[in-house]
Backbone bond lengths (Angstrom), bond angles and torsions (degrees), N, CA, C in turn:
res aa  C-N    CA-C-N  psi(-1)  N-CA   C-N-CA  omega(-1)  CA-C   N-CA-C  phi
1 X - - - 1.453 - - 1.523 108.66 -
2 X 1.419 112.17 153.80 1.452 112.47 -166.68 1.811 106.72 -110.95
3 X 1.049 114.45 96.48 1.602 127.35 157.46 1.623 120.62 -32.20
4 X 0.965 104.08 -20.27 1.568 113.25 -168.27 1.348 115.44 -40.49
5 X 1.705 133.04 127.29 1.359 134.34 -148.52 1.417 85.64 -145.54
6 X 1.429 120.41 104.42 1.628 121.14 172.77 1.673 104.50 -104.22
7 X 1.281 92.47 139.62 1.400 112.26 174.50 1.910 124.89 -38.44
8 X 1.472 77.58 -30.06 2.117 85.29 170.40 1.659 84.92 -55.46
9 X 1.055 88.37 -92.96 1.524 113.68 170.82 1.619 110.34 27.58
10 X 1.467 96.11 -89.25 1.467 113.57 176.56 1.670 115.19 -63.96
11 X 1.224 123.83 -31.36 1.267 128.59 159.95 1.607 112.70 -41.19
12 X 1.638 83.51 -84.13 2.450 83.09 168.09 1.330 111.30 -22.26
13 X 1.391 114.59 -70.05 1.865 109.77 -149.21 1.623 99.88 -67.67
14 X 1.262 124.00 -8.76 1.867 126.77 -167.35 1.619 86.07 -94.98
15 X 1.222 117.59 -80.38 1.104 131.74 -176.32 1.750 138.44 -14.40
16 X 1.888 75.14 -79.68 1.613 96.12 178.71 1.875 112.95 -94.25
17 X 1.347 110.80 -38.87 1.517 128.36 -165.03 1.707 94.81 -77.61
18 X 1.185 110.13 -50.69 1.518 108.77 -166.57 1.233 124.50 116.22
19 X 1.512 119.22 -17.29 1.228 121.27 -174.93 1.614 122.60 -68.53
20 X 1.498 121.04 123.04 0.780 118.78 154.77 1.598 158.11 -56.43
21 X 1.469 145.19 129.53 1.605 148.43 -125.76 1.454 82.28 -47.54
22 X 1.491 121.45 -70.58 1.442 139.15 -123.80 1.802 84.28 -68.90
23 X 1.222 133.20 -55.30 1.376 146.45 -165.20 2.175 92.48 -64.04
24 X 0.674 117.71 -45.39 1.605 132.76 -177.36 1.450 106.76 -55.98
25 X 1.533 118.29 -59.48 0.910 139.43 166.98 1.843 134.35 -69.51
26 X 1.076 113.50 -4.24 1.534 139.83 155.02 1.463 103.96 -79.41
27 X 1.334 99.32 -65.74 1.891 114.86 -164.73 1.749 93.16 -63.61
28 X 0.887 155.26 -39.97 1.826 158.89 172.56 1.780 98.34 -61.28
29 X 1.132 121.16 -60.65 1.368 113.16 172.03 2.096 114.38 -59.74
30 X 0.866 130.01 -62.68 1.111 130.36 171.06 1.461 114.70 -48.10
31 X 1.091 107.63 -27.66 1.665 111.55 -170.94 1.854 106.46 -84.67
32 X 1.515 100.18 -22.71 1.896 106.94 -164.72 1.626 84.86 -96.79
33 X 1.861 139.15 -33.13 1.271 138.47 -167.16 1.622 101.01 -94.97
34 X 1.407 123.13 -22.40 1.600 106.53 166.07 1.818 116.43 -103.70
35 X 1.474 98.73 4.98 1.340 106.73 159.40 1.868 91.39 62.25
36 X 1.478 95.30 68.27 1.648 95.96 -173.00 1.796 104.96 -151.27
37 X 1.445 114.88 121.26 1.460 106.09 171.84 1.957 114.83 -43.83
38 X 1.264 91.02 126.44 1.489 103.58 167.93 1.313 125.62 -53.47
39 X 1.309 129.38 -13.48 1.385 128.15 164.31 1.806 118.84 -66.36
40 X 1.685 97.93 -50.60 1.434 118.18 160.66 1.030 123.42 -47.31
41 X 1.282 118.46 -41.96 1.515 108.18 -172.83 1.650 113.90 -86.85
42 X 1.238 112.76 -24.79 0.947 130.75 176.81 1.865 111.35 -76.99
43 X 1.142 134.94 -13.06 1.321 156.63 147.47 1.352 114.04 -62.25
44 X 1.633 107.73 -56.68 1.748 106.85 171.40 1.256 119.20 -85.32
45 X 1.279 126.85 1.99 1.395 119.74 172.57 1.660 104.35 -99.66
46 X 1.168 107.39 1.65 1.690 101.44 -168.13 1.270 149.02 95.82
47 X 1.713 95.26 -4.66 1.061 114.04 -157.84 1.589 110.06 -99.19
48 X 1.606 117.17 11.60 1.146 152.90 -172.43 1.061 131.87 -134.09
49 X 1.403 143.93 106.38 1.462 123.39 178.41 1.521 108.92 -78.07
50 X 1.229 114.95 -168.01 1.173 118.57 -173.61 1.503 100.88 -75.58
51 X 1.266 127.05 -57.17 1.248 164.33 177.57 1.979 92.99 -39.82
52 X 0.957 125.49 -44.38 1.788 118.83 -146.12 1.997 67.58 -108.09
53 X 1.915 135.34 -33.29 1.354 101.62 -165.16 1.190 91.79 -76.68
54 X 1.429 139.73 -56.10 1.404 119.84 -177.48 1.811 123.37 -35.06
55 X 1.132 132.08 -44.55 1.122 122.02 176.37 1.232 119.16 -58.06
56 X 1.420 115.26 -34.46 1.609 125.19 -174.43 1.672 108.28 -76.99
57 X 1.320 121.04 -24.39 1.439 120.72 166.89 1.515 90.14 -76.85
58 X 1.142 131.23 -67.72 1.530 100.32 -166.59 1.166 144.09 -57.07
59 X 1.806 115.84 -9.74 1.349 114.74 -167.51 1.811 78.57 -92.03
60 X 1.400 127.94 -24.96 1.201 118.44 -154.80 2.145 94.59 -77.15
61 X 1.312 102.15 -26.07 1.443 93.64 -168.14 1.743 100.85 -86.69
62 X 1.417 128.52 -19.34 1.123 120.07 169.72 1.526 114.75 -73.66
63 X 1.367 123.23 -19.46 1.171 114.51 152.00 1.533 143.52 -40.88
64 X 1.728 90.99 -55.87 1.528 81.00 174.45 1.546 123.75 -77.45
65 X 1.371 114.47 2.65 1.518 108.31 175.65 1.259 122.68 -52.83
């Protein structure tokens, strides 16, 4: 599985989501030690509604266009 954490990425959740570095930076360690996409984990910890992970897959999939 791919961990991969792009800087959009981390931009969105500061930016638009609200989350603060220190919370960002927990959720990236937990996410590379349960071997779990960072959107997900960040969904099951709460730190996501259902509602804000769907948006965050989409800005992430209009990215790669």
């Amino acid at each position: 599985m791919n961990n991969y954490v792009s800087r959009e990425m981390i931009v969105y959740l500061l930016n638009v989501v609200g989350l603060d570095e220190s919370s960002i930076e927990l959720a990236i360690k937990l996410s590379i030690k349960n071997n779990t996409p960072l959107p997900i984990l960040l969904w099951s910890y709460g730190m996501l509604t259902i509602e804000e992970l769907d948006k965050l897959y989409s800005f992430l999939f209009q990215k790669m266009d």
